[in-house]
GUBAVO-77619 format. One record per residue (C-alpha): residue number from 1; chain; x, z, y. Coordinates in Angstrom, 2 decimals, padded with zeros to 5 digits. Each point is the difference from the previous one (the first is absolute). Last residue first. Layout:
// GUBAVO-77619
 resi chain       X       Z       Y
  NUM     A       X       Z       Y
...
//
This chain:
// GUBAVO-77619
 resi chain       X       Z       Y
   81     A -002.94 -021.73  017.44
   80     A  001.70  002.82 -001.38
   79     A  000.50  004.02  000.89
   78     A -000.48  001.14 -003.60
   77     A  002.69  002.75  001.24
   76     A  001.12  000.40  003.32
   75     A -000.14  003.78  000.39
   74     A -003.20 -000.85  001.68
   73     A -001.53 -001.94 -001.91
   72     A  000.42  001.95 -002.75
   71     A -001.48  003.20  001.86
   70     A -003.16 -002.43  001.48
   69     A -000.12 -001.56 -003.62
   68     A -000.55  003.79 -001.12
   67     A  002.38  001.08 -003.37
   66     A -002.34  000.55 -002.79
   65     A  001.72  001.82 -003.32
   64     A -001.55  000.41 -003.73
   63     A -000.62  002.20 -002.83
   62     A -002.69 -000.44 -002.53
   61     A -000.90  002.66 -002.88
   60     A -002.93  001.73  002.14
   59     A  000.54 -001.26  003.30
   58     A  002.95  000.80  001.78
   57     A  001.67 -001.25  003.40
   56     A  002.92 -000.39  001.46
   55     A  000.45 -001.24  004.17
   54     A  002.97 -001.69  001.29
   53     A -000.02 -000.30  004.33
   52     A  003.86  000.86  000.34
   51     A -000.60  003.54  000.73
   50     A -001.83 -000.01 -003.98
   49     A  003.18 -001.97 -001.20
   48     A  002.36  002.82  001.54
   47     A -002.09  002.80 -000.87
   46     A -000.22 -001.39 -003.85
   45     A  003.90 -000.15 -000.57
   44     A  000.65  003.29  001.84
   43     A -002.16  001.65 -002.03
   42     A  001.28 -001.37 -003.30
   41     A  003.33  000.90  001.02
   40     A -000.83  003.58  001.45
   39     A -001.59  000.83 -003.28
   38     A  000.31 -002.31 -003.20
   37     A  001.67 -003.18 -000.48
   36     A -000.42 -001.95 -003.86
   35     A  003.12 -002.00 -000.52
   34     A  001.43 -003.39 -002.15
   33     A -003.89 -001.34  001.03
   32     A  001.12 -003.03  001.52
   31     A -001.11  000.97  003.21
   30     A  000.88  003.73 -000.46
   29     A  003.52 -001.21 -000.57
   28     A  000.12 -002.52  003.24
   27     A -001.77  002.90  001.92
   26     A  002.56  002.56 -000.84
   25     A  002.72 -002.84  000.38
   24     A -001.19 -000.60  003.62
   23     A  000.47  003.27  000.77
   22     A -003.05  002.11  001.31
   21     A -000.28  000.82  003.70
   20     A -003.18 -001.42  000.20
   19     A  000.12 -002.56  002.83
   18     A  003.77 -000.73 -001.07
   17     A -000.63 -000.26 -003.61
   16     A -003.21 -002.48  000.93
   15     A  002.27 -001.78  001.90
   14     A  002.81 -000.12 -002.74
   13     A -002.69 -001.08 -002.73
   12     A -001.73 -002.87  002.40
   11     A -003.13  000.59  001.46
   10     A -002.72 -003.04  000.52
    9     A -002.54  003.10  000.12
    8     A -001.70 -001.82 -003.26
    7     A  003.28 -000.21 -001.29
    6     A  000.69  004.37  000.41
    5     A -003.39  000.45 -000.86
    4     A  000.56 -002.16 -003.54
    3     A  003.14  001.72 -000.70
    2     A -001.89  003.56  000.41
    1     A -002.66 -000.65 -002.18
//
């Protein structure tokens, strides 16, 4: 869920490290699932995407993420013709 915020924010690893204050390798590991974060990480992780516009949501067995056109927009992302 994370990686797919972090694309849909048009967020590269070492800007999302820098916006979270988690190394890149931390996110490169939990991205390919080598490590599971707990605590401070995983906070940090989720405040960063959630300041960035990212919102999770759960329903029943489903999980998911919306990031706002306006937000993407915004941060230049899905800014086409």
């Amino acid at each position: 869920m994370c990686q797919a915020a972090r694309e849909l924010l048009g967020l590269t690893q070492l800007e999302f490290s820098k916006l979270s204050d988690v190394s890149k390798k931390t996110i490169n590991d939990y991205e390919n699932q080598k490590v599971e974060p707990r605590g401070r990480v995983v906070r940090a992780l989720r405040e960063a995407l959630e300041n960035r516009g990212a919102r999770f949501y759960r329903s029943g067995e489903a999980i998911g993420v919306l990031v706002s056109r306006t937000q993407a927009k915004h941060d230049g992302v899905g800014a086409g013709p």
